[in-house]
Each structure stands twice: as C-alpha cells, then as structure tokens.
C-alpha positions in Angstrom: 75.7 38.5 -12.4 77.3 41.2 -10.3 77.4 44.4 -11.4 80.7 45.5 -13.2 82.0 48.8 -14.1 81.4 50.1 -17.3 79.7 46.8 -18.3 76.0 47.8 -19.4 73.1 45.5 -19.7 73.3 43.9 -22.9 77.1 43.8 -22.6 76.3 41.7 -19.3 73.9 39.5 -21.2 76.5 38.7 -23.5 79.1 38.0 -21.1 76.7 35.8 -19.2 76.1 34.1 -22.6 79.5 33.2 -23.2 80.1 32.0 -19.4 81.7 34.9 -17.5 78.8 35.5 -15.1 81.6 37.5 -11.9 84.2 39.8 -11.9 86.5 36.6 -10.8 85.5 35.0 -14.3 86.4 37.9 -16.2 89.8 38.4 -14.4 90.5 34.7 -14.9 89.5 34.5 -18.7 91.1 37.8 -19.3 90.6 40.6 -21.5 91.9 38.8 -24.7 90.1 35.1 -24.4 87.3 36.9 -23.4 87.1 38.9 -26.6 87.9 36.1 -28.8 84.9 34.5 -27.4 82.8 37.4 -27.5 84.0 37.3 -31.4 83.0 33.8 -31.9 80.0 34.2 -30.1 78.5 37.5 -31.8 80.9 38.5 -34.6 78.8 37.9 -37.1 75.7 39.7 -35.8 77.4 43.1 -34.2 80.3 45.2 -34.6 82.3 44.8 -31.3 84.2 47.9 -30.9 87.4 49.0 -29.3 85.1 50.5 -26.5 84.0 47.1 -25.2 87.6 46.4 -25.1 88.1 49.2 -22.5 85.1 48.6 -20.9 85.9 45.0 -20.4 89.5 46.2 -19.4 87.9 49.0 -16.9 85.8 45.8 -15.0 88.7 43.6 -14.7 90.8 46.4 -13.0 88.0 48.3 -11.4 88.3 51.7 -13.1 86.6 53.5 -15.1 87.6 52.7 -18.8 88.2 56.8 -19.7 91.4 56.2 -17.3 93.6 54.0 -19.6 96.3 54.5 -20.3 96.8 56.3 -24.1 99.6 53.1 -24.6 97.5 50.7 -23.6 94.6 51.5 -25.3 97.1 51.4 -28.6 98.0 48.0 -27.1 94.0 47.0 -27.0 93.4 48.3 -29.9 96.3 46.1 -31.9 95.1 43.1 -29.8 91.8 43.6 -31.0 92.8 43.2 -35.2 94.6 40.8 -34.3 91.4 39.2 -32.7 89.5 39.8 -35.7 92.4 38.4 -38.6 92.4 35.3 -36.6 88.4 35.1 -35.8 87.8 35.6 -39.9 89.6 32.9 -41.0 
C-alpha cells in the first residue's frame, strides 16, 4: 500500500484488510463507506474513534487531519453515530 497521510501502520493494515490498498481506493469508497466497513470489520474488537475519521478524511484530501475544518469535523463526528446506531443494530 502507498503511504497515506496521517494513516499509521496498523490503520494501513486495516484498511488493506478491508480492500482499500491506494489513495484512489480510499477516494473512491469515501470517508463514510469506508468507516462503515471499518465498523463491520473491527467494531467489535476496538474503539474506532473520531480521530481515524480525520485521519482517513486528511488522506483522501491530502492534508494533514489537524487542518479541518472545526464544521466539518462536527459534520464527521455526527456521521460517525450515525455509523455506529446503524452498525449496532
């Protein structure tokens, strides 16, 4: 996989194991299908937290994930209960 900003090892791992192995993947798949996978996926055995959000958020637009916006990180955070109500059902 090539490296992506603010994605670290393991969170590459787990990308990998859920079939986004490029940048072009993750752009494609998106920030919200690719959290609902990686809730699916690994739910059950970790806390994914707001922070991978950004970080996958930071890759797909190639900055660093300190620099979103204070809106849309409100906006990623709401998108990510709502990921987790419809993943615990």
């Amino acid at each position: 996989m090539e490296k992506l900003r603010n994605i670290g090892p393991t969170s590459r791992r787990e990308l990998i194991e859920i079939g986004i192995e490029t940048r072009d993947q993750l752009i494609a798949a998106g920030v919200a299908d690719t959290m609902r996978r990686l809730l699916f996926r690994f739910g059950g055995e970790k806390n994914i937290s707001v922070n991978y959000l950004y970080a996958l958020e930071g890759a797909i637009h190639d900055h660093d994930w300190r620099d979103i916006t204070p809106s849309r990180k409100e906006e990623l955070r709401a998108l990510l209960c709502q990921l987790r109500a419809e993943t615990s059902v």
